[in-house]
N, C-alpha and C positions, 0 to 999 in steps of 0.2 A: 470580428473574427479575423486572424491573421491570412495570409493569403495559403491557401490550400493548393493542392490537387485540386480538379473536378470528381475524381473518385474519392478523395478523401473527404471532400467538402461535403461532399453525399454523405458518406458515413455520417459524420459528425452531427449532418443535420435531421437523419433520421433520428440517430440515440438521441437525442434533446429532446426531438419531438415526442418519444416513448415515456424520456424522463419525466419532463415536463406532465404529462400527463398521470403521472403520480404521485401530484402536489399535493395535499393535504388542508382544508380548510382553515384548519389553525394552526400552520403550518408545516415546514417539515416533508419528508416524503416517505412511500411506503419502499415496500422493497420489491412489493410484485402490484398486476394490476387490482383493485379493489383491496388491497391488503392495508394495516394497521402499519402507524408510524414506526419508525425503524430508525435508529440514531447513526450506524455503518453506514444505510443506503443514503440517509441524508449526509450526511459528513462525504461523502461520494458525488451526491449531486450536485451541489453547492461545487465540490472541487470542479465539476467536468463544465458548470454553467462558467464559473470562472476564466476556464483556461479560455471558451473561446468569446469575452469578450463583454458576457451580460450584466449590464449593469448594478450593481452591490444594494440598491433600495429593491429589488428583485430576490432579493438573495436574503432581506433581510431577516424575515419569519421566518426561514427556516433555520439560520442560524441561530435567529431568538428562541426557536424549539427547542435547540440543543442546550441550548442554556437550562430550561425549565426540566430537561433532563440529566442535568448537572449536580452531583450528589455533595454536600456538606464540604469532602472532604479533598471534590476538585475531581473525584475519577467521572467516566461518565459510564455507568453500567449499559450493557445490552439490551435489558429492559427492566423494573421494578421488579419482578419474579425474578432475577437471577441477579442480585448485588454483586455476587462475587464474581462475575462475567464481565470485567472492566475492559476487556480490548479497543473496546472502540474510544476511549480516550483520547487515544494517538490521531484519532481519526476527527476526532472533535476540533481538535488542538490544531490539525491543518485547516478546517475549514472555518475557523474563528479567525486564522492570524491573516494580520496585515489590515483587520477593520476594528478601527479605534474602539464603538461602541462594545466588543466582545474582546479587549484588551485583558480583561480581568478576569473573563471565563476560562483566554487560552492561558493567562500565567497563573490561574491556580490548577489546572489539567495537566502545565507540563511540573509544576511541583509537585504532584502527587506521582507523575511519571517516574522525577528525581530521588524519589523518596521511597518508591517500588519499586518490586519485580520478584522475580519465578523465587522458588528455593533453591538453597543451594548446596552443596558437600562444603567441610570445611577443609578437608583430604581428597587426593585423587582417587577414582576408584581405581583400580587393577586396571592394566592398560590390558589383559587379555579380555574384558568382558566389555567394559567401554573404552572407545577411541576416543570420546571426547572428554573435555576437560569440565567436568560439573562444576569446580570452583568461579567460574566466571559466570557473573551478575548480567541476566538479561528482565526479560520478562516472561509472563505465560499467557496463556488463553485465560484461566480463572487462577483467582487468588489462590494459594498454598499448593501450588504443583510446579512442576518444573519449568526452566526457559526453554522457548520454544524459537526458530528462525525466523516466523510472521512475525507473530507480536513485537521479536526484539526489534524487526528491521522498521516496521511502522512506526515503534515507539523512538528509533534513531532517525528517523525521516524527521518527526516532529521536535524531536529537541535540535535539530540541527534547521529547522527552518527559523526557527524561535530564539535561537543566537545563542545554543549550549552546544556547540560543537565541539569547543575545546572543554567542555566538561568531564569531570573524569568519568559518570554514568555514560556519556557517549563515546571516550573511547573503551571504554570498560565493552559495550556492546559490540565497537566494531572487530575488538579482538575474539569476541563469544562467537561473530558471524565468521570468521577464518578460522577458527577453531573448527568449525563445523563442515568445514567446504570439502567434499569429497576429491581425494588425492588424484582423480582423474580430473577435477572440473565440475562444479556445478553445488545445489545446493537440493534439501528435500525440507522435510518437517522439521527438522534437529538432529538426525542423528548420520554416521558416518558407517559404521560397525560396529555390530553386537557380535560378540564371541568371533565367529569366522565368517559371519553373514555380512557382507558390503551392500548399505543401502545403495539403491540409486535414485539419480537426480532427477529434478521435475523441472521444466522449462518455468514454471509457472514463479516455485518459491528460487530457482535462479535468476531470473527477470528479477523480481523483487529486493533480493540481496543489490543485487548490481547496481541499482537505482537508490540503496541507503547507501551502500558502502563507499558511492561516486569521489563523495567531498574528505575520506577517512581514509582511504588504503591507497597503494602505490596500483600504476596499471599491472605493472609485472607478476603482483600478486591472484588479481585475477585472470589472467589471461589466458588461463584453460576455462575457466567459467563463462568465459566471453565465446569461445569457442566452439564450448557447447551450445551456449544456444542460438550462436550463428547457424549452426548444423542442425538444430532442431525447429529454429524460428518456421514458421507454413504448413509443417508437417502436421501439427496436431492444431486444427480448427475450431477449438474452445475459445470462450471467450478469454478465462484464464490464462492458459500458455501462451494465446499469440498475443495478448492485450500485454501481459509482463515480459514478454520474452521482447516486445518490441520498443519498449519503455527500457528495458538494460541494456536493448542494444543502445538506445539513443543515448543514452547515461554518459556512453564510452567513445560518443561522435561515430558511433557506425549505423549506415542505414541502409538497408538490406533491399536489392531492388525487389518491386512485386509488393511489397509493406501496404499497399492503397486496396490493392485488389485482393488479397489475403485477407485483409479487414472488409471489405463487400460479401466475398465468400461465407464468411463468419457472420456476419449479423442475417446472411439470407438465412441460414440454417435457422432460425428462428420458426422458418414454414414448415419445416421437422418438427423441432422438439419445444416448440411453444415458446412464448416471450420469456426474454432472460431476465435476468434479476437486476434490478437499478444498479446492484456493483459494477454488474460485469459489461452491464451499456456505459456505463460511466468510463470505464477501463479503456474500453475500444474509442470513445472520445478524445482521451488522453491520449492515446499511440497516435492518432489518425494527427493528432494535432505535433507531436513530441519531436520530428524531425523539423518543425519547421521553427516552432517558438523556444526549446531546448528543453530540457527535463524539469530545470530548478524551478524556472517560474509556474510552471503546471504545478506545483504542492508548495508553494512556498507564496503562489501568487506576485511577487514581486517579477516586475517585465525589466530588462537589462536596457 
């Protein structure tokens, strides 16, 4: 593990210790305690065992899980009951790359990536009822519905680790993700305004944008979106908001003091509201780690 905080170092080593503890016999991880394997939490764990350090024969079942839940045609479904629930592809796709043995899993996940995505208008709609541009190709949560800001950005995370950055699906994306970005700064689900209703932004899918869009847009572009969730980072104690919102800061080389003890605050709330879900231990992993080792190598694996 790279050298830490003592507070951060804590973090880190508790979420592991949680994760870890919802390894799965034949591999794989669940998403909660005693829960059934889950391809998201594992493609999550694997990334957060990674970033600090554990060796890849450790890592290796549960990768080889994700393979065995690897569908014909390269997407990786949610689970057997919901084929058309591909998200977690993207997800697959980051925790395959960079280990030879799973060379083939991640380049046929991210061709099925290149070769998908949401529906789309082939016309604008009326700029009085949508703001955004439906013509630009992203992806969705499930087959035959629209591009949404998660999906596109995860599925931009992973072609752009996977060396399609300059591909046109990935700038096609990074323009879908600025299309969307609310006029004040920041990002939500996908949308902007409907008729006269201005969505507003969530630190959560803000973080997240900031961290694909890193290696694709100019800073000056987002730098109201930077903004916001300088101003919002500690406020909101999910694992969600402060685990992304702290990952976009690190994206843009800002690192917010308090960042170690905001992330302690956060995994204690666990004594509240019951253990969190392997994503969002994994997430808090990642931030606690993100100012020290940089953003890229946490999802791309490769250490500079």
């Amino acid at each position: 593990m790279v050298a830490l905080s003592p507070e951060a170092s804590e973090v880190a080593k508790r979420c592991l210790a949680q994760i870890e503890g919802r390894g799965l016999a034949g591999g794989g991880f669940s998403g909660s305690d005693g829960g059934d394997f889950r391809p998201d939490a594992t493609a999550w764990a694997v990334m957060a065992l990674r970033a600090t350090g554990v060796a890849p024969d450790r890592m290796y079942a549960a990768r080889d899980r994700l393979v065995k839940a690897q569908s014909p045609d390269g997407s990786v479904p949610v689970s057997p009951d919901q084929p058309k629930a591909v998200w977690p592809t993207a997800l697959a796709a980051l925790a395959w790359h960079g280990e030879a043995p799973f060379a083939d899993a991640e380049t046929r996940a991210l061709g099925y990536l290149l070769g998908s995505g949401g529906i789309r208008w082939q016309e604008r709609a009326d700029e009085a009822e949508m703001a955004v541009d439906p013509r630009l190709w992203g992806w969705s949560w499930v087959l035959g519905t629209f591009s949404w800001v998660e999906p596109t950005a995860l599925a931009l995370m992973a072609l752009t680790a996977g060396g399609h950055a300059t591909h046109a699906r990935a700038k096609e994306a990074a323009a879908l993700l600025l299309d969307r970005q609310l006029a004040g700064g920041g990002w939500n689900f996908g949308a902007t305004r409907v008729y006269r209703n201005v969505h507003a932004a969530s630190p959560e899918m803000t973080g997240l944008v900031l961290v694909a869009a890193r290696d694709h847009v100019p800073r000056e572009t987002v730098d109201k979106s930077i903004g916001y969730v300088r101003g919002t980072v500690g406020r909101y104690m999910t694992p969600l908001a402060l685990g992304w919102g702290l990952l976009g800061l690190a994206a843009w080389d800002d690192a917010p003091d308090g960042a170690a003890a905001w992330l302690g605050e956060c995994l204690g709330r666990q004594g509240l509201y019951g253990p969190y879900d392997t994503t969002y231990l994994a997430l808090l992993v990642l931030a606690a780690m993100a100012h020290h080792s940089g953003v890229g190598p946490l999802f791309s694996g490769v250490r500079s």
